[in-house]
C-alpha positions as CSV (number, residue, x, y, z in Angstrom):
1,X,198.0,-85.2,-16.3
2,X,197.3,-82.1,-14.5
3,X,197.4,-83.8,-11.1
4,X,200.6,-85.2,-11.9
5,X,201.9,-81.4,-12.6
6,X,200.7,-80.4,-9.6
7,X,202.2,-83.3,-7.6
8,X,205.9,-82.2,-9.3
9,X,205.0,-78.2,-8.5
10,X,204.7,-79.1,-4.7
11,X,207.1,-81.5,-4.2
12,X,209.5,-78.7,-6.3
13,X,208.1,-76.4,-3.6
14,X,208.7,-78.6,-0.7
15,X,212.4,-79.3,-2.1
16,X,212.7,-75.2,-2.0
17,X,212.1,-74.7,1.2
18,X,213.8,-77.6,2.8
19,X,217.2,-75.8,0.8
20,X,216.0,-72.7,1.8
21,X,216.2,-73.5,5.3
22,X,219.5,-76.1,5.4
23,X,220.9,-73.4,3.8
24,X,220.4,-71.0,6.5
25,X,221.2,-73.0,9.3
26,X,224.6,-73.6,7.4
27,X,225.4,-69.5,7.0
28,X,224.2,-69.5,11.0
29,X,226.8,-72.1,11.9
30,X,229.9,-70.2,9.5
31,X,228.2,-66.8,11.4
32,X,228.8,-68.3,14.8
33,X,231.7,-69.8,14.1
34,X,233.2,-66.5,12.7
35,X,231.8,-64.2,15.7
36,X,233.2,-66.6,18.6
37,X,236.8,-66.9,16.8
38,X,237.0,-63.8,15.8
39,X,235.0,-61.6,18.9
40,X,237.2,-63.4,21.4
41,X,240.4,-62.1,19.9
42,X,239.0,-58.6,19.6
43,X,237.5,-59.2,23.5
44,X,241.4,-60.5,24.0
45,X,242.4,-57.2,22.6
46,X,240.1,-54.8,24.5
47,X,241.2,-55.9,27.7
48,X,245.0,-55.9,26.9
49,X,245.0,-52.4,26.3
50,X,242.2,-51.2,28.2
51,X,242.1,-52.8,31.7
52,X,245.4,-51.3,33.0
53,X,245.1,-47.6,32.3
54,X,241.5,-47.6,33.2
55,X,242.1,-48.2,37.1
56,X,241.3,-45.8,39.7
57,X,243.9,-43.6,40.9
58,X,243.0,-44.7,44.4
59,X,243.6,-48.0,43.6
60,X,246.9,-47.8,42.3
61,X,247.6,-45.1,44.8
62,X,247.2,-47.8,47.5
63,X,249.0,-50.6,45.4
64,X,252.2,-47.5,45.2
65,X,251.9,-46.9,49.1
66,X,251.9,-50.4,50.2
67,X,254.8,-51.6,48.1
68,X,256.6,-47.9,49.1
69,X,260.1,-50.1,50.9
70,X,260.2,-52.8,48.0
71,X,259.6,-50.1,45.4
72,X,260.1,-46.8,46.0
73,X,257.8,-44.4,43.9
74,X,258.8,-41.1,42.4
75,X,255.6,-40.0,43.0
76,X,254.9,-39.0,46.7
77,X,252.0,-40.7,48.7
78,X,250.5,-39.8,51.8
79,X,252.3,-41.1,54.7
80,X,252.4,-40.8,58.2
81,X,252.7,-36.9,59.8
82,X,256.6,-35.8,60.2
83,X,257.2,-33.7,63.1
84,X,259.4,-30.5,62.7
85,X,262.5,-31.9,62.6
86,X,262.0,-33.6,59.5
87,X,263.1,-30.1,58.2
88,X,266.1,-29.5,60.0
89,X,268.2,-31.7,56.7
90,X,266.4,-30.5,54.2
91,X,267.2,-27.4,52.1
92,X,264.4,-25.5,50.2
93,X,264.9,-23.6,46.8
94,X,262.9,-21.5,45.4
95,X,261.6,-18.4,44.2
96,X,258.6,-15.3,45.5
97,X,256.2,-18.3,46.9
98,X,259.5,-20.3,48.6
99,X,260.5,-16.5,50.0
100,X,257.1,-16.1,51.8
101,X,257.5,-19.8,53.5
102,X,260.2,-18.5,55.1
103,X,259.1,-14.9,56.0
104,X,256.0,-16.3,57.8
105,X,258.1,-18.6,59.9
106,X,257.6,-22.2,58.5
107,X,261.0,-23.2,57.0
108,X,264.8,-21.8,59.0
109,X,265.9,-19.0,57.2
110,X,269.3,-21.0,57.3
111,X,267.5,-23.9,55.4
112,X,266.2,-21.2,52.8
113,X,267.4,-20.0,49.4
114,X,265.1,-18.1,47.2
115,X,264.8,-15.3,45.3
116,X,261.3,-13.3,44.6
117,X,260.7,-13.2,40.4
118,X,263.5,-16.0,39.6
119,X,263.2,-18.4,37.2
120,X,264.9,-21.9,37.4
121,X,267.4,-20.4,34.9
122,X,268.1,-17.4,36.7
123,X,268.3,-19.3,40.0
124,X,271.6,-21.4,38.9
125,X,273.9,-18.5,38.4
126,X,272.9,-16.5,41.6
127,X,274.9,-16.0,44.6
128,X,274.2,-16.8,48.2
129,X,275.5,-16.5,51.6
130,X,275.1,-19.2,53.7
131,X,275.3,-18.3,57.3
132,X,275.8,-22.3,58.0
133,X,278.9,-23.8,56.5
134,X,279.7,-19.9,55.9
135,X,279.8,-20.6,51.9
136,X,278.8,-17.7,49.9
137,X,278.4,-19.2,46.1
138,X,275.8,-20.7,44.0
139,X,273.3,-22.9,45.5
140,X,275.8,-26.1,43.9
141,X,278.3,-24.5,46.2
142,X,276.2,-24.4,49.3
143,X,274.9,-28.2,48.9
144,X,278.1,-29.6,48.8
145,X,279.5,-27.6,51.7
146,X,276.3,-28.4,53.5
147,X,275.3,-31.9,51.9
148,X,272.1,-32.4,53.0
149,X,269.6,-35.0,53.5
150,X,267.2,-33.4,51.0
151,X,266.7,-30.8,48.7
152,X,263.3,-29.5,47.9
153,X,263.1,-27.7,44.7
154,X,259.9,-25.4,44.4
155,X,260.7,-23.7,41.1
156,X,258.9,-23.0,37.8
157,X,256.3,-20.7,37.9
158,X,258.6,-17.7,36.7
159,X,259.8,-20.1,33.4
160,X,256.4,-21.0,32.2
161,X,255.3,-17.6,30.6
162,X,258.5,-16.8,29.4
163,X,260.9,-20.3,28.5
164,X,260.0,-22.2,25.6
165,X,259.6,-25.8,26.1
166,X,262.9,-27.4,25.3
167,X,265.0,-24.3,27.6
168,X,262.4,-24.9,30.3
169,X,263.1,-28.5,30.5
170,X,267.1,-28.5,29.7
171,X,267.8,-26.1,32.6
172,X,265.3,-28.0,35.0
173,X,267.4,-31.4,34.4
174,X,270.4,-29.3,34.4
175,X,269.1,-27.7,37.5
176,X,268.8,-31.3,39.1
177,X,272.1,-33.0,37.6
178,X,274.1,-29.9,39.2
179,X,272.3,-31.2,43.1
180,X,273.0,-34.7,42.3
181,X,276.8,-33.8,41.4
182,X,277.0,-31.9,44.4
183,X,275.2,-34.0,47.2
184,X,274.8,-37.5,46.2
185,X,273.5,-38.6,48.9
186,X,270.7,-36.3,49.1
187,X,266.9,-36.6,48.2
188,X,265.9,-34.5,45.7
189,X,262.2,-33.8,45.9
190,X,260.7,-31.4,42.9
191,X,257.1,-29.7,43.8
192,X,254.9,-29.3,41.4
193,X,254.5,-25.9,40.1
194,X,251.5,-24.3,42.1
195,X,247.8,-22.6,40.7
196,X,247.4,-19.7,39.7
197,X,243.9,-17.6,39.3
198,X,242.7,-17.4,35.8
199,X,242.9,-13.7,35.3
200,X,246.5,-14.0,35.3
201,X,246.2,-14.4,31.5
202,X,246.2,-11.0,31.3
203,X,249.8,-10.8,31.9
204,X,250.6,-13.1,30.1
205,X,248.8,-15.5,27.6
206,X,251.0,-18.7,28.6
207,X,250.5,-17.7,32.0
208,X,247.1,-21.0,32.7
209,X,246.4,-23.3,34.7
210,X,246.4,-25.6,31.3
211,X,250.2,-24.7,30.9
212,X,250.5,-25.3,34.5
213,X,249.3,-28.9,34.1
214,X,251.1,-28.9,31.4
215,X,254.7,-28.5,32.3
216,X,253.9,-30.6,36.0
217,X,253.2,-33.3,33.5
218,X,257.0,-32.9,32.1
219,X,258.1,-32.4,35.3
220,X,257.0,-35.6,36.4
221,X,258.3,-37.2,33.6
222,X,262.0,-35.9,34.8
223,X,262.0,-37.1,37.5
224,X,261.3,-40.3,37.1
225,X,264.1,-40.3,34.5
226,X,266.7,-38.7,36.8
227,X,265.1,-40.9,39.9
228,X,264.2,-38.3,42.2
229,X,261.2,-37.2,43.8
230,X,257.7,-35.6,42.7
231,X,255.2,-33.9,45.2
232,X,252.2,-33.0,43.7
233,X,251.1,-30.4,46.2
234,X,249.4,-28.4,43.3
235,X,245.9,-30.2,43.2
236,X,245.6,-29.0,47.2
237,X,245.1,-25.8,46.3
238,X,243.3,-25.8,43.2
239,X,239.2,-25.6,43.3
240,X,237.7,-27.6,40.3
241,X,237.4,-25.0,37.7
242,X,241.4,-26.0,38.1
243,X,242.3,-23.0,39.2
244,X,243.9,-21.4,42.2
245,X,241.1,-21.1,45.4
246,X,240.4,-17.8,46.2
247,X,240.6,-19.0,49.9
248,X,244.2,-19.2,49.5
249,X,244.7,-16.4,47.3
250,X,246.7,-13.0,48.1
251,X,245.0,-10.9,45.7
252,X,246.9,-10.8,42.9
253,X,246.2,-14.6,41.6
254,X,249.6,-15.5,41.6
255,X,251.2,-15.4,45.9
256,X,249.4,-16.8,49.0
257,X,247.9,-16.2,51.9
258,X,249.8,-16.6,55.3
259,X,247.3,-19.3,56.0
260,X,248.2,-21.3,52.5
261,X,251.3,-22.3,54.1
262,X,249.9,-24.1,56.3
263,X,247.8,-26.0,53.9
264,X,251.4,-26.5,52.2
265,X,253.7,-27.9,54.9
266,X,251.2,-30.2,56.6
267,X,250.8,-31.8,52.9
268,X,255.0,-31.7,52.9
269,X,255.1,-33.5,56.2
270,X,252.2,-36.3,55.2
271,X,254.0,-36.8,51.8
272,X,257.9,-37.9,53.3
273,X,260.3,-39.1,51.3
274,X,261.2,-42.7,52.0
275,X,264.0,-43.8,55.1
């Protein structure tokens, strides 16, 4: 009797085990089964929305630059070097920084119209004499006495201390609907507002590099809506505390060196608008 009880105990036992173990390899087939049906769709997802903005600038960069005639990019990438006369149809607006171009001698004083201290608002109810088509009007005037083959607008350093956001932006597109209107025809390039050093807080707490950024990243924005042109000259000049280089700094943090300019039309004539 007592063998027969412990003949049933270990065949109970064996019965356990064998369950025991069946049973797991059935919850490792459902764990499998779960992880590849349900991993591959969260894989599926990862890449979907991970895979596209994660590419190097340099890649797309040289995607942009060799598709530039099928597509044309409202960003500006490096091209080949334009002599001087690629200035000779363009028309530059701006304000102090714009002023000093032409001052030192790198844009035609004809080809010039800026003001020191403006801001973009300012700029479109000013007056100027233009000693070429011998207008003397607002800068709308001017361009479509003169129409030109481009219009480079270096404005916006003077609005981002003192504008609030929406102004800043309504009298930038404003600024370029009013060229369009006027000229067409003409290629509107906007520069991207420039560095400035970091103790230039102390005028004026808006007055960073962040803001800066900031508003370039707006300004990109409009001009892809209103289809014209974006150099982003301000990273040339910048160190990588993101701020302007003392090499090309004046003194006060805010205007340039002579020798800045030169730094700033050599990156203007290896960044052309497209024929």
């Amino acid at each position: 009797m007592q063998k027969q009880k412990q003949s049933l105990f270990r065949r109970f036992i064996h019965s356990l085990v064998i369950s025991f173990f069946i049973t797991l390899f059935i919850c490792s087939l459902l764990f499998l089964g779960a992880y590849f049906i349900f991993g591959e769709k969260k894989m599926e997802k990862y890449i979907n929305t991970h895979t596209q903005a994660e590419l190097p600038s340099t890649t797309t960069q040289q995607n942009t630059t060799e598709s530039t005639e099928a597509e044309p990019s409202t960003l500006l990438f490096p091209t080949s070097e334009a002599d001087d006369s690629y200035f000779d149809d363009m028309i530059f607006l701006g304000d102090s920084r714009t002023v000093a171009m032409e001052q030192y001698g790198y844009i035609k004083a004809e080809n010039t119209f800026a003001e020191n201290g403006i801001n973009h608002q300012a700029f479109q109810h000013r007056t100027f004499t233009d000693t070429v088509s011998q207008t003397v009007g607002t800068y709308a005037d001017i361009i479509q006495a003169r129409q030109p083959g481009k219009v480079y607008v270096a404005l916006g350093i003077n609005g981002v201390a003192f504008m609030e956001e929406s102004l800043f932006m309504e009298e930038y597109a404003t600024l370029i609907d009013t060229i369009k209107e006027a000229s067409p025809n003409s290629k509107i390039i906007i520069q991207s507002i420039l560095p400035v050093k970091n103790f230039q807080t102390h005028s004026s707490a808006h007055m960073t590099n962040e803001s800066i950024d900031y508003y370039n990243g707006l300004l990109l924005n409009l001009a892809e809506e209103k289809e014209v042109y974006f150099l982003n000259l301000a990273p040339e000049l910048k160190t990588t505390e993101n701020e302007l280089n003392s090499i090309y700094d004046a003194g006060d943090g805010l205007h340039f060196k002579q020798e800045t300019y030169d730094v700033i039309l050599q990156y203007i004539k290896t960044h052309q608008v497209p024929e």
